[in-house]
Biopython code that builds the backbone (N, CA, C, O; Angstrom):
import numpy as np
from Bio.PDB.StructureBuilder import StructureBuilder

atoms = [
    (1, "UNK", "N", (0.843, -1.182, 0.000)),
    (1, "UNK", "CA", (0.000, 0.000, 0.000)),
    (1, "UNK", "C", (0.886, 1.242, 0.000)),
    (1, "UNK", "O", (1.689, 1.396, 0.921)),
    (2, "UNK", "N", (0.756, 2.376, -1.252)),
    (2, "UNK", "CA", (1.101, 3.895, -1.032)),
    (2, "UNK", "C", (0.620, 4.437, -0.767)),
    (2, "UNK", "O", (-0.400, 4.631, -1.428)),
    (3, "UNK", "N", (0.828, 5.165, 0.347)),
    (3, "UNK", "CA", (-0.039, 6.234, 1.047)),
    (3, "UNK", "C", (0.878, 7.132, 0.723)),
    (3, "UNK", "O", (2.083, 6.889, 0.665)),
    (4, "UNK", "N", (0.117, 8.700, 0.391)),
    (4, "UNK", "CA", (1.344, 9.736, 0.398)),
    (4, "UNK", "C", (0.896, 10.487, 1.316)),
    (4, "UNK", "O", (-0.269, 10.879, 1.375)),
    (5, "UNK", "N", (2.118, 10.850, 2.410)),
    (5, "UNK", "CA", (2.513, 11.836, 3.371)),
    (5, "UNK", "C", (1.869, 13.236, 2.554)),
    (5, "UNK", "O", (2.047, 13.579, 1.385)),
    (6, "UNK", "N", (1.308, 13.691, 3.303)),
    (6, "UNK", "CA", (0.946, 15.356, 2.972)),
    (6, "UNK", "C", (1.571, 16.408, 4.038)),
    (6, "UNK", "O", (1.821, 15.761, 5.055)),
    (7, "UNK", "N", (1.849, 17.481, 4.177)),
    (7, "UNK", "CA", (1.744, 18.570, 5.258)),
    (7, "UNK", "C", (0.914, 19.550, 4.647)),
    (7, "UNK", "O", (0.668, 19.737, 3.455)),
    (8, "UNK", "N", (0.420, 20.304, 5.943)),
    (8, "UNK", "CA", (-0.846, 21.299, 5.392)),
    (8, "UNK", "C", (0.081, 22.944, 5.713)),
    (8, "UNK", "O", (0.340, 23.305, 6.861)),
    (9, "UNK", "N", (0.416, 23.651, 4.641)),
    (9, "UNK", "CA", (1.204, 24.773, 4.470)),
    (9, "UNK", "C", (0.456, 25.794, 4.596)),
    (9, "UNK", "O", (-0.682, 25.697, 4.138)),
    (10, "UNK", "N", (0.849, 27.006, 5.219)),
    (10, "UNK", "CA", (0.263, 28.118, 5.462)),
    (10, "UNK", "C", (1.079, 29.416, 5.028)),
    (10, "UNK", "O", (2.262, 29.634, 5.292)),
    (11, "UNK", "N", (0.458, 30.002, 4.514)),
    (11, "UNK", "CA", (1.363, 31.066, 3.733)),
    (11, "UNK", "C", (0.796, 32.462, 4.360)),
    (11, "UNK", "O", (1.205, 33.451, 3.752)),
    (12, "UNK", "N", (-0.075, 32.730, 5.472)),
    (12, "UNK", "CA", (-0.892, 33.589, 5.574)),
    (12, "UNK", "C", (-0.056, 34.903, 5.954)),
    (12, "UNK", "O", (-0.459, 35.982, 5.519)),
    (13, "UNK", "N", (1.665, 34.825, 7.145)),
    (13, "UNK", "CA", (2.158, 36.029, 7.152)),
    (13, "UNK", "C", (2.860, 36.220, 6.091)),
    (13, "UNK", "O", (3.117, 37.414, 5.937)),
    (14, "UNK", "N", (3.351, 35.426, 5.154)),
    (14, "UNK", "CA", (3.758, 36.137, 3.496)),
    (14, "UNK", "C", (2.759, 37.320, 2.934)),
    (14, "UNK", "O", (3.160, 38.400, 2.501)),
    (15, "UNK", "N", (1.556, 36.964, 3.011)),
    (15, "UNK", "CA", (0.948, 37.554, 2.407)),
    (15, "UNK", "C", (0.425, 39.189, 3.260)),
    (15, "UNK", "O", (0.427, 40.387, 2.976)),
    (16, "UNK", "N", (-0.001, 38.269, 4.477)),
    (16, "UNK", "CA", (-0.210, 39.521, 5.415)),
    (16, "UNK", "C", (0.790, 40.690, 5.620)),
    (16, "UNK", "O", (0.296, 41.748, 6.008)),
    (17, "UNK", "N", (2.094, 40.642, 5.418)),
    (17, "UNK", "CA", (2.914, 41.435, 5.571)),
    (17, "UNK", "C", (3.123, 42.523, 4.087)),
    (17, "UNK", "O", (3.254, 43.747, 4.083)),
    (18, "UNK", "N", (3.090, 41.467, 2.784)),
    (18, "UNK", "CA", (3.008, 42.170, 2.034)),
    (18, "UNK", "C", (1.737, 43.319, 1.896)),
    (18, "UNK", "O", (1.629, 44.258, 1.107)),
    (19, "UNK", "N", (0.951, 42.923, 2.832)),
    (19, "UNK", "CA", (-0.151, 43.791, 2.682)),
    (19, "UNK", "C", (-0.394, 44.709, 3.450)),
    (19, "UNK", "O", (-1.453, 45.336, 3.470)),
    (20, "UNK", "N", (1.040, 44.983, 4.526)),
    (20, "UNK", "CA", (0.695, 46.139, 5.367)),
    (20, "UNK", "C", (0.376, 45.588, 6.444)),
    (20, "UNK", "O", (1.116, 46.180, 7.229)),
    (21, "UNK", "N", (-0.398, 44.631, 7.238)),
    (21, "UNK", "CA", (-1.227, 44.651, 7.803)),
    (21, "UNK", "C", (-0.461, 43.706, 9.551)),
    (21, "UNK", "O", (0.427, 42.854, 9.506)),
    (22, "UNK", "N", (-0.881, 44.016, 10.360)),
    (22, "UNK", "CA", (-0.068, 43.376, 11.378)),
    (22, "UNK", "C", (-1.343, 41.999, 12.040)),
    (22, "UNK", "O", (-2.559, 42.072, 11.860)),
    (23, "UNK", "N", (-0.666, 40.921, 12.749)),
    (23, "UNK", "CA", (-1.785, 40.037, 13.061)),
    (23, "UNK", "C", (-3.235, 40.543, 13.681)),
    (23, "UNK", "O", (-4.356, 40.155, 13.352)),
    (24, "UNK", "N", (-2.850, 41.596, 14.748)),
    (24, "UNK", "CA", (-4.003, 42.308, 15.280)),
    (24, "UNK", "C", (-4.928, 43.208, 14.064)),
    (24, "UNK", "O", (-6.121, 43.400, 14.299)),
    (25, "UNK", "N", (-4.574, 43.517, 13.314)),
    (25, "UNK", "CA", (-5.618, 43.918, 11.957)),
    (25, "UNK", "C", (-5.955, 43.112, 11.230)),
    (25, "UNK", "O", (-7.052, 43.134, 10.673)),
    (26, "UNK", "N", (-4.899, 42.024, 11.036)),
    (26, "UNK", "CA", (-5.803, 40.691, 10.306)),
    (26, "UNK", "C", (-7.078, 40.311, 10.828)),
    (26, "UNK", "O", (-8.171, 40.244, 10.265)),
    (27, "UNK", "N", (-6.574, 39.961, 12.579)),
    (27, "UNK", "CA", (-7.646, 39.694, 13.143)),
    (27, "UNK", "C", (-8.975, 40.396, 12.682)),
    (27, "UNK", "O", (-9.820, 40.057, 11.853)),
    (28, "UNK", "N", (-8.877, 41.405, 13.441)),
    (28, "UNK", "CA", (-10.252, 41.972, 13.609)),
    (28, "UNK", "C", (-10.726, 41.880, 12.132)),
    (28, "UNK", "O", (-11.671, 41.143, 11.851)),
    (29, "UNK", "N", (-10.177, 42.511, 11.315)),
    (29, "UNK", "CA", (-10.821, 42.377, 9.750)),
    (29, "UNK", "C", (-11.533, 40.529, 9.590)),
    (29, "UNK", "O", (-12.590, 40.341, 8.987)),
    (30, "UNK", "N", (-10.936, 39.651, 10.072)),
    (30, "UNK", "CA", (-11.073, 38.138, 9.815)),
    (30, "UNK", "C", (-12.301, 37.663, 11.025)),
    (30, "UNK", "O", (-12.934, 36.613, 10.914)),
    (31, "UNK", "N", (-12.487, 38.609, 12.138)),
    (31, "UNK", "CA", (-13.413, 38.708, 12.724)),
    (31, "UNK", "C", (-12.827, 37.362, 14.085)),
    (31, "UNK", "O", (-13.624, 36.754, 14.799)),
    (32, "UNK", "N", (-11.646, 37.225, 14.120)),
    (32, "UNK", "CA", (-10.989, 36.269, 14.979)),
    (32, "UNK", "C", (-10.414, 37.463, 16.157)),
    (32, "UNK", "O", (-10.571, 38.683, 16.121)),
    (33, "UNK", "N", (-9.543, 36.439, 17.413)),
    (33, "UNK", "CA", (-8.591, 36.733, 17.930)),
    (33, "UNK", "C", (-7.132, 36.912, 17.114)),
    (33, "UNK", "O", (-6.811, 36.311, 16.089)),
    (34, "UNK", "N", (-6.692, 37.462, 17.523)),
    (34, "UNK", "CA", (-4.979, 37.743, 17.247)),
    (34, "UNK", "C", (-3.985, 36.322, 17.560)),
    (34, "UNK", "O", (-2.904, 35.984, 17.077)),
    (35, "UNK", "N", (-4.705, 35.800, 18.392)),
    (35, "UNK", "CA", (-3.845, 34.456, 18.739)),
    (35, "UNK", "C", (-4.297, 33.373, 17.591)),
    (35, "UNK", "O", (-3.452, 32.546, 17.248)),
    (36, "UNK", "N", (-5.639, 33.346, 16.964)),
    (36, "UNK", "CA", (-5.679, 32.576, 15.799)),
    (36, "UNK", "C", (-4.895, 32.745, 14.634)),
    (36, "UNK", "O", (-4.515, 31.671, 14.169)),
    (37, "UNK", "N", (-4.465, 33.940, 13.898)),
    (37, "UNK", "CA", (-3.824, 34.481, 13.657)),
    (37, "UNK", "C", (-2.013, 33.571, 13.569)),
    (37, "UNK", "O", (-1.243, 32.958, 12.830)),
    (38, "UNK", "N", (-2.230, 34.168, 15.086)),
    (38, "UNK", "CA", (-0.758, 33.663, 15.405)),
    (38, "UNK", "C", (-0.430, 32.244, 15.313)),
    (38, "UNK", "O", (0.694, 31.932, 14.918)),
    (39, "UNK", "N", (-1.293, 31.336, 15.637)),
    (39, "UNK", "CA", (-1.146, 29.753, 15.571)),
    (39, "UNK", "C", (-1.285, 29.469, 13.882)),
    (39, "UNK", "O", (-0.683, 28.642, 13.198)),
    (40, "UNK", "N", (-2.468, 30.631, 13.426)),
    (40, "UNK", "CA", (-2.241, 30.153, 11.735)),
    (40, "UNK", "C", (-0.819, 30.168, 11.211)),
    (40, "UNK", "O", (-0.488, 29.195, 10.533)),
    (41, "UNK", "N", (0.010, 31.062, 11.408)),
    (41, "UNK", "CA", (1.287, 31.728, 10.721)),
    (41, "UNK", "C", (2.066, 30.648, 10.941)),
    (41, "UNK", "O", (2.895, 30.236, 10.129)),
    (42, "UNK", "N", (1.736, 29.930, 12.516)),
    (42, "UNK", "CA", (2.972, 28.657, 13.241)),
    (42, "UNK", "C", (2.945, 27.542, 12.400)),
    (42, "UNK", "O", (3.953, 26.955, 12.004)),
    (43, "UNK", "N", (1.485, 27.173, 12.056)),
    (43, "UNK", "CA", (1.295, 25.956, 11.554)),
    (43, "UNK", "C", (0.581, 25.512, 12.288)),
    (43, "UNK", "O", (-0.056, 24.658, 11.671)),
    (44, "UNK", "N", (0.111, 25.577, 13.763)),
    (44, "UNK", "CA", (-0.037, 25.029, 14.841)),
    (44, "UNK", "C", (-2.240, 25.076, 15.018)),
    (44, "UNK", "O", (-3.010, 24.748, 15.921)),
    (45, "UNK", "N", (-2.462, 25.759, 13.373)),
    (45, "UNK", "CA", (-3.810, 25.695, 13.661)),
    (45, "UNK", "C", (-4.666, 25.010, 12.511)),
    (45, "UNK", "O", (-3.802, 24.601, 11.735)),
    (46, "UNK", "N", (-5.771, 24.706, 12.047)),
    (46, "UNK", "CA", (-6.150, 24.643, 10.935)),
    (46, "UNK", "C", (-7.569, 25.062, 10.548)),
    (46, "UNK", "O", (-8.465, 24.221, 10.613)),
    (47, "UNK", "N", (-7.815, 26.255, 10.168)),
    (47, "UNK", "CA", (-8.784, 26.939, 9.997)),
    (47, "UNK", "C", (-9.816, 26.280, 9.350)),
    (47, "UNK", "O", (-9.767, 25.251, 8.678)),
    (48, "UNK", "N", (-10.949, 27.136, 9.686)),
    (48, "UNK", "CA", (-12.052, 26.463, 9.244)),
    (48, "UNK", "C", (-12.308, 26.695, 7.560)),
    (48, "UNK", "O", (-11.304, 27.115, 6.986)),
    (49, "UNK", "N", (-13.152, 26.545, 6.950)),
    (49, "UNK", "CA", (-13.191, 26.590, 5.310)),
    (49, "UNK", "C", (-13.549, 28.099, 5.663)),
    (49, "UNK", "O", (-12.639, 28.906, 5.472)),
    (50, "UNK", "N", (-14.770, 28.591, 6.159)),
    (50, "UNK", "CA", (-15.302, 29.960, 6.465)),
    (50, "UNK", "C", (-13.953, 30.907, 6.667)),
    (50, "UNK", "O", (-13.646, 31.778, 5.853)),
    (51, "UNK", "N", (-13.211, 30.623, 7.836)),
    (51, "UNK", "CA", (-12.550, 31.429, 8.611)),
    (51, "UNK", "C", (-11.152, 31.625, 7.244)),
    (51, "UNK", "O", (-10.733, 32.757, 7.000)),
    (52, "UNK", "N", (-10.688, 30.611, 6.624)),
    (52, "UNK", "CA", (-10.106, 30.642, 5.233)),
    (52, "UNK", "C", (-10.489, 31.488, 4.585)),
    (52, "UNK", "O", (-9.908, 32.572, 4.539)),
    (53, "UNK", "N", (-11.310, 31.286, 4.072)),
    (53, "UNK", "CA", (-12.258, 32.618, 2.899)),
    (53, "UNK", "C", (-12.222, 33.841, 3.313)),
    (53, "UNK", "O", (-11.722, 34.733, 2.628)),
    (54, "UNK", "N", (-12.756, 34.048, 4.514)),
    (54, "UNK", "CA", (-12.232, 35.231, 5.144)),
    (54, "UNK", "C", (-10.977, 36.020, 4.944)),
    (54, "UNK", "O", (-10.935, 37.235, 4.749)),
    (55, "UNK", "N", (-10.064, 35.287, 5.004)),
    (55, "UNK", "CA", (-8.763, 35.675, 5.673)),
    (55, "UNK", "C", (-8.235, 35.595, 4.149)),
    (55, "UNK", "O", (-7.214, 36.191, 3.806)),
    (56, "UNK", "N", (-8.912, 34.910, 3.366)),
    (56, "UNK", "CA", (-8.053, 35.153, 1.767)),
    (56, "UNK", "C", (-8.676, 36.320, 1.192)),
    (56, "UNK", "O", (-8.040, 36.885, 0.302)),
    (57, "UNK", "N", (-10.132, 36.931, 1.627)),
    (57, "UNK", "CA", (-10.581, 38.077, 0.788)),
    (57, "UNK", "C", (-9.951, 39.224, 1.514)),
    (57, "UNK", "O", (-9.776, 40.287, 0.919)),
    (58, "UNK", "N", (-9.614, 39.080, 2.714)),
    (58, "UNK", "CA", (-8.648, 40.484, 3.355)),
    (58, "UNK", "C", (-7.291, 40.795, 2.960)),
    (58, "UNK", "O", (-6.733, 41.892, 2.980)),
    (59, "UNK", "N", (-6.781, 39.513, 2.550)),
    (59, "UNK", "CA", (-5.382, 39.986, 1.945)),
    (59, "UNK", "C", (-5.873, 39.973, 0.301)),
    (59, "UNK", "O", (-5.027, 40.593, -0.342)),
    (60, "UNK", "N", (-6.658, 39.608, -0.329)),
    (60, "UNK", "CA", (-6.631, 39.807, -1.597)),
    (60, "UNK", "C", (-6.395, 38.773, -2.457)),
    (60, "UNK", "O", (-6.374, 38.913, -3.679)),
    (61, "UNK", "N", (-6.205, 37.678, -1.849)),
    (61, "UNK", "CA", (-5.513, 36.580, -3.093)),
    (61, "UNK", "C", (-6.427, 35.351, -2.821)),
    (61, "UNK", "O", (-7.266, 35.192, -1.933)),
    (62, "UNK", "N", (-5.969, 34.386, -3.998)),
    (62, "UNK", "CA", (-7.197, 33.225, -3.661)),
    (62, "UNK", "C", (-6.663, 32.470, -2.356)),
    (62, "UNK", "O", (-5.577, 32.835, -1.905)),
    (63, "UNK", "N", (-7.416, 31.362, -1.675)),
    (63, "UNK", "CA", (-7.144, 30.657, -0.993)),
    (63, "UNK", "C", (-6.108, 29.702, -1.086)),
    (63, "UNK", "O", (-5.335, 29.260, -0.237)),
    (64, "UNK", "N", (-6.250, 29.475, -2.291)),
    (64, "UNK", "CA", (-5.541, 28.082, -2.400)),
    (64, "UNK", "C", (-3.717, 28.685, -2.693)),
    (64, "UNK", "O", (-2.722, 27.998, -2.923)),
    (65, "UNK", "N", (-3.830, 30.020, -2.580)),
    (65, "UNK", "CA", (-2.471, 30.407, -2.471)),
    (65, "UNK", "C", (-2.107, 30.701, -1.013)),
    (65, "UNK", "O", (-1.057, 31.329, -0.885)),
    (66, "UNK", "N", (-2.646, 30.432, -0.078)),
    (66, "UNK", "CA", (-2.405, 30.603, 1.273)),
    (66, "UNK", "C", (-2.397, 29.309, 2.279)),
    (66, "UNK", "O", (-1.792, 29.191, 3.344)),
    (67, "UNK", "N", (-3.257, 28.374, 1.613)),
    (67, "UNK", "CA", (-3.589, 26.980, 2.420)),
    (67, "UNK", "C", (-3.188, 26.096, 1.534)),
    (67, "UNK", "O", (-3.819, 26.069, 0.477)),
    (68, "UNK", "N", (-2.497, 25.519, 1.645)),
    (68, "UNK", "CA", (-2.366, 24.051, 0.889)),
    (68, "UNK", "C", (-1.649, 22.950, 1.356)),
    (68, "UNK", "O", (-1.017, 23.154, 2.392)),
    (69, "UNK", "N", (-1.563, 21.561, 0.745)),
    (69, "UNK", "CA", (-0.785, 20.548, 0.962)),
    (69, "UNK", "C", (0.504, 19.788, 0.107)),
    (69, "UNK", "O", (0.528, 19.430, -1.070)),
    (70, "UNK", "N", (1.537, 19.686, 1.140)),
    (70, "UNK", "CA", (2.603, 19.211, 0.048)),
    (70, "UNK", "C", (2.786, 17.976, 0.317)),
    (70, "UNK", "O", (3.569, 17.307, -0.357)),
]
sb = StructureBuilder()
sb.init_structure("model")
sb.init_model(0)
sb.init_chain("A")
sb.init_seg("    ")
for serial, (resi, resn, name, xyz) in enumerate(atoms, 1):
    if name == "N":
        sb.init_residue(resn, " ", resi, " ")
    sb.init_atom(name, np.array(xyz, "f"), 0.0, 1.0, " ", f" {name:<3s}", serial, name[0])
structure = sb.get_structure()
């Protein structure tokens, strides 16, 4: 049996930074805490599909350039 290994990648302070914006303005714009935020950037979280969409129409780019699997 092949199973392939995935990891789930987060690109969200690449983008957030290019956009000006610090975790505490992500937040509130994303309608979260600042600490979600912060665990997104770690790796250490995995957002909901909603809370995704969100957070890809505040920085501007699609989702699937911020969340993905390698």
């Amino acid at each position: 049996m092949n199973e392939k290994i995935t990891t789930f990648k987060v690109k969200v302070r690449e983008f957030r930074v290019k956009k000006g914006l610090t975790q505490e303005e992500l937040a509130k714009r994303a309608g979260v805490r600042r600490e979600t935020i912060v665990f997104l950037e770690q790796g250490k979280y995995s957002p909901s599909l909603k809370l995704a969409l969100n957070i890809a129409q505040e920085l501007g780019v699609p989702i699937s350039k911020l969340f993905f699997l390698s």
